[in-house]
C-alpha positions, 0 to 999 in steps of 0.5 A: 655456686647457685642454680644447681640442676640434676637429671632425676629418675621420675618413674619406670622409663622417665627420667628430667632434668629439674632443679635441685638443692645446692650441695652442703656439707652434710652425710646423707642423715643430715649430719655435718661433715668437714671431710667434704669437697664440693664439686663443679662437675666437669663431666658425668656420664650415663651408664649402663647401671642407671639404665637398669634403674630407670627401666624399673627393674630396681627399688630406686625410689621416684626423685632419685637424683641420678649418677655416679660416673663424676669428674670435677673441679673442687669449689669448695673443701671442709675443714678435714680436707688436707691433701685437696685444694680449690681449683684441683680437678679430680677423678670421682671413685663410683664407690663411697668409702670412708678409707678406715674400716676393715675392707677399706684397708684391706682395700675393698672399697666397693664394700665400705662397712660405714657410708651405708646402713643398709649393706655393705658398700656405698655409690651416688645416687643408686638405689640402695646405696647409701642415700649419696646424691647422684652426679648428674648434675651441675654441682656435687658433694663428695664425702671422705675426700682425701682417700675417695679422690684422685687429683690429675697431676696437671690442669691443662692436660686433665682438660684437654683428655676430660673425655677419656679421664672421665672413664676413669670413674667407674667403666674403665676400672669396671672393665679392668676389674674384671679383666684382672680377675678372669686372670687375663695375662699375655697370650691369653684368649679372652671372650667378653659377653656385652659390647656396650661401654663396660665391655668394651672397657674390658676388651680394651683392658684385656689388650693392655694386659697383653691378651692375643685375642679379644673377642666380644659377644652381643645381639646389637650388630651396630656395636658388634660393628664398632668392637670391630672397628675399634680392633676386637673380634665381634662374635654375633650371638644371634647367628648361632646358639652354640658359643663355643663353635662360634669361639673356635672359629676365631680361635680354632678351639671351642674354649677360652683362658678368660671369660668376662661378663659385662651383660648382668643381671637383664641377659638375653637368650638365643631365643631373644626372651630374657634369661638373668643366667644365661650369659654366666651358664655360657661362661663356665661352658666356654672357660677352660678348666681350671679358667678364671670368670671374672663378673663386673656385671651388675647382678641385683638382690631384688629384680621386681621386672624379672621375669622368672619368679625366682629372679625377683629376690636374685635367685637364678638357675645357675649351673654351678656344678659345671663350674665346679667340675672345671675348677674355675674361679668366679670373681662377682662384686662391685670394682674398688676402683682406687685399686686401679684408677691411678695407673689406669690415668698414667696409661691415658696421659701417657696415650697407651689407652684411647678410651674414650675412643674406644667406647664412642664416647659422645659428648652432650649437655645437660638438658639433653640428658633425658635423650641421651638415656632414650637413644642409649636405651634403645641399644646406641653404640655409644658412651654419653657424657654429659657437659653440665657447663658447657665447658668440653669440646664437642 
């Protein structure tokens, strides 16, 4: 291992791809650890959430080493590492968990008590979130190995469906998250607010649960094409401001059973001017009484680019009472995704779930990192997956 290189958030809308220290077997204070693996990263990918870091509207720090979506081949291990060997290729949990407090156990790993000193829960290389050094790189360290990573059963087929086992790391469970807690069982209707990769994750989850109607909500009439092409119903927001007429005429009624957000915290009214509410206000309009909203997406405590006054410290007008009055349920935080990701892999292998398909995922190297955030910035109907090796089929 040597020559280590990682994509590093510079400042607001700037990213490089620099030189970076070797991974060692140490926690973010600098503490020694032998419950580690080193990683050979197989693929790692761009998401949505750096997006919010790298356009400034978050505290992360300049020369911040990005990502958090990891799959890699295991290098090196510590001397606590049992169950894992050299040469294992693993599925990378976005969450940093340590598997033995009290959430862990009750499995809520998305709110580790002890990988973080600032909050509950952990996550590489984001902001607030523990201090972990980020994936987007050639190589990376992983702490809490046995419980944190899934090993695929067999090398060859883990290879040859790396671009759809690297969902595996955060969107797909994200999405599925989400589709579960918004109580999406068969024959219900589904409406997802966003259709980039996390909604797109969540219509796919939403049909493997048995939904009879998808629908997906955006202003980007080229993902709204790829939603529909790929098999949901595209629900184009800018050409009316009542959604739930918009709903009826795909459904003949102006409700649905489930609602997903996979917008957050950087929503858009139909006046085109940001609105951090506007797309949970739409869901508590649109779910039926007594619904389920399930909220995979990102919501921040500190937003220095909001633009309301109030959002800033994460404060929004929310119409809370409407959703009381309907009796819905509203599930918010971040996924546990070990919760998940072991079925999630056997509906891939097993060619239940094209995802990678499903959310466009396009395959580039590292030095094209810093487009790859551009062209996905700007509102791309893409996944960007970034080979650090060189070693995935384009």
């Amino acid at each position: 291992m040597s020559g280590n290189r990682g994509v590093v958030y510079v400042g607001p809308g700037k990213v490089e791809v620099r030189d970076i220290d070797d991974p060692k077997f140490e926690d973010p204070r600098g503490r020694k650890i032998e419950h580690a693996v080193i990683l050979k990263i197989l693929a790692t990918n761009i998401c949505g959430s750096d997006q919010h870091m790298v356009r400034g509207r978050t505290t992360a720090p300049e020369g911040l080493v990005l990502g958090h979506e990891i799959t890699g081949e295991v290098i090196e291990k510590g001397a606590d590492v049992e169950m894992l060997d050299v040469g294992d290729i693993v599925s990378v949990p976005f969450n940093v968990a340590c598997g033995r407090c009290r959430t862990c156990r009750n499995g809520d790993t998305g709110v580790c008590l002890t990988v973080n000193d600032g909050r509950a829960g952990g996550a590489y290389g984001y902001v607030d979130m523990g201090g972990w050094i980020g994936g987007q790189a050639r190589y990376v360290m992983i702490p809490y190995a046995d419980f944190n990573l899934l090993k695929f059963p067999d090398r060859d087929r883990a290879r040859a469906k790396i671009r759809d086992l690297t969902m595996l790391t955060d969107i797909l469970p994200t999405g599925f998250h989400g589709a579960v807690k918004a109580g999406v069982g068969v024959g219900s209707t589904v409406y997802v607010a966003g259709a980039g990769p996390v909604g797109l994750a969540a219509a796919a989850s939403a049909r493997i649960l048995g939904a009879a109607v998808v629908m997906i909500g955006d202003y980007n009439k080229d993902r709204l094409e790829h939603a529909r092409k790929v098999g949901f119903e595209p629900i184009d927001l800018g050409s009316h401001d009542r959604l739930g007429e918009l709903v009826a005429n795909v459904t003949g009624a102006p409700e649905v059973d489930s609602a997903i957000d996979a917008v957050g915290f950087e929503a858009v009214g139909h006046s085109g001017k940001e609105q951090p509410a506007a797309v949970l206000n739409q869901m508590m309009e649109i779910t039926r009484a007594a619904g389920s909203i399930g909220i995979p997406g990102l919501y921040v405590t500190e937003d220095p680019g909001a633009v309301e006054e109030s959002a800033k410290t994460g404060n929004l007008s929310l119409r809370l009472g409407l959703g009381w009055a309907k009796s819905q349920s509203l599930h918010t935080g971040q996924t546990p995704v070990i919760r998940y990701n072991r079925q999630l892999m056997n509906a891939i292998l097993y060619d239940r779930l094209p995802i990678a398909d499903i959310v466009n995922a396009q395959v580039i190297g590292l030095e094209e990192a810093p487009t790859g955030y551009e062209t996905f910035d700007r509102g791309a109907a893409v996944k960007f997956v970034i080979d650090p090796h060189d070693a995935i089929a384009r």
